[in-house]
N, C-alpha and C positions, 0 to 999 in steps of 0.2 A: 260664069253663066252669062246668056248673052240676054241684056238689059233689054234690046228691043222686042226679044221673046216676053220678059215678063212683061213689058207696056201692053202687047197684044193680049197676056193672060186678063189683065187689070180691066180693059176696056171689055173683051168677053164678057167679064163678071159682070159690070154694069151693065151692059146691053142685053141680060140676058134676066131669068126669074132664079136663077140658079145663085144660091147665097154663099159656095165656098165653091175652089179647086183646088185638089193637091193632085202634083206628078210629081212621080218617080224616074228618075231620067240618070242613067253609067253614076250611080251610086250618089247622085243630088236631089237633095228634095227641097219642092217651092211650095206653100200653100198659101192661097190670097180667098183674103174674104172679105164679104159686104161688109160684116158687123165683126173686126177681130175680138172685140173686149166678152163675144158671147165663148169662146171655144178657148181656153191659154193655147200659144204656140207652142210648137216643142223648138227646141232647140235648132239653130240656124236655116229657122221654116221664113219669109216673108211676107209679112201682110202691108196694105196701102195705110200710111196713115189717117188717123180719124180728121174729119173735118178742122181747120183753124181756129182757134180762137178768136172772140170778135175785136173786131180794128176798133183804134186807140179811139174812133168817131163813135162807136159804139155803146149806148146809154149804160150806166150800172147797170146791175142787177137788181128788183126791188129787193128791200129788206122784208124779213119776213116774223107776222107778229105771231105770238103764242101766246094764249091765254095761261095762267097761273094756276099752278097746280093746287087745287083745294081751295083755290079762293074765291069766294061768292061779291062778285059787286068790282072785284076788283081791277083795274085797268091792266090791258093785255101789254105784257113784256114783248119787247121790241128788241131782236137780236140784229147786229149786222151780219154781212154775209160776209165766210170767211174766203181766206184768199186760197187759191193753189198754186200750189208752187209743184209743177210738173217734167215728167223727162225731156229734153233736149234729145235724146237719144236712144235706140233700141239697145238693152243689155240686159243686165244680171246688175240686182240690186243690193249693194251692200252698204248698212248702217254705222261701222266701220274698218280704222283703216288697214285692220289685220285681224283673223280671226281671233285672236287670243286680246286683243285690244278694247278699250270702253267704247260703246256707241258714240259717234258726233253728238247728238243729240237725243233726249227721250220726250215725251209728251209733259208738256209744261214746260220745257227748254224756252228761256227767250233767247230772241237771235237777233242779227242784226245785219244787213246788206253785204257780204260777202262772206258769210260766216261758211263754212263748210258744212254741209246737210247728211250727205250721204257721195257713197262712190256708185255709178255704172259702169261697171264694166262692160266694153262692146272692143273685138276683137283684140283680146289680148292687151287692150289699152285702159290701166285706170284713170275715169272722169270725175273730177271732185265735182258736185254738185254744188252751186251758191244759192244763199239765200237773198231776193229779190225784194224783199221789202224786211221791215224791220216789226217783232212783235212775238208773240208766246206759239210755239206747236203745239196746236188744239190735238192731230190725230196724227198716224202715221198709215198710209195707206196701202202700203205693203210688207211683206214678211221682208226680212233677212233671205237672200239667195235667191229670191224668186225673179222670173224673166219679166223686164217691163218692156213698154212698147211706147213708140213715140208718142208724145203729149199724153201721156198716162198721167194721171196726177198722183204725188208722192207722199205728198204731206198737205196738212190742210192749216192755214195759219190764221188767229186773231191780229189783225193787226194792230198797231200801238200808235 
């Protein structure tokens, strides 16, 4: 597929009120949209990735407080914010490294900076995913087999 057709479908979409395209074109299909995370892609469809993440100049996040469940008077619990640890890559998400195999990790796993996460698969090629900071898997944010998309975030981590 030729790359300077998709740039022209990309910039349409933005210059336009129109929030998705999909063509059909000798048995290839493209689909680009404003918002990808609202519609899942089907299978070898492209969408533009989402915005960056903020540059390393960029403030935390504030921390965000919660008041205490059933407690009268008493001072509001102060959670940090957790980290994501997100796709590198457009694929097919797997937990581990063969079907018949134990997950990398489950929720509560600590981990530690290069530990193996999970695989993406993205054409035919298995990507072991690392872990970027060190500390416990709060969540896991997608299913086994399901298609992620660039900077999707995978897992949610407390850090240590």
């Amino acid at each position: 597929m030729d790359l300077n057709y998709v740039r022209k479908l990309v910039k349409l979409l933005s210059e336009s009120a129109v929030d998705e395209i999909e063509i059909e074109e000798e048995g290839k299909k493209i689909r680009v949209a404003k918002n990808p995370h609202s519609v899942p892609p089907s299978p070898g469809t492209y969408a533009p990735p989402a915005a960056p993440p903020p540059g390393p100049g960029s403030p935390p996040p504030p921390s965000t407080s919660l008041p205490e469940a059933g407690a009268q008077g008493a001072p509001p619990v102060t959670t940090t914010p957790l980290h994501e640890i997100k796709s590198p890559i457009v694929g097919t998400f797997y937990r581990s490294p063969a079907p018949d195999a134990a997950p990398f990790i489950q929720v509560g796993s600590v981990i530690r900076p290069g530990a193996v996460l999970c695989i993406v698969e993205a054409m035919k090629l298995m990507n072991e995913i690392e872990a970027d900071v060190a500390g416990r898997i709060v969540k896991i944010m997608v299913e086994n087999g399901q298609p992620v998309e660039y900077d999707q975030t995978l897992f949610l981590v407390e850090k240590s």
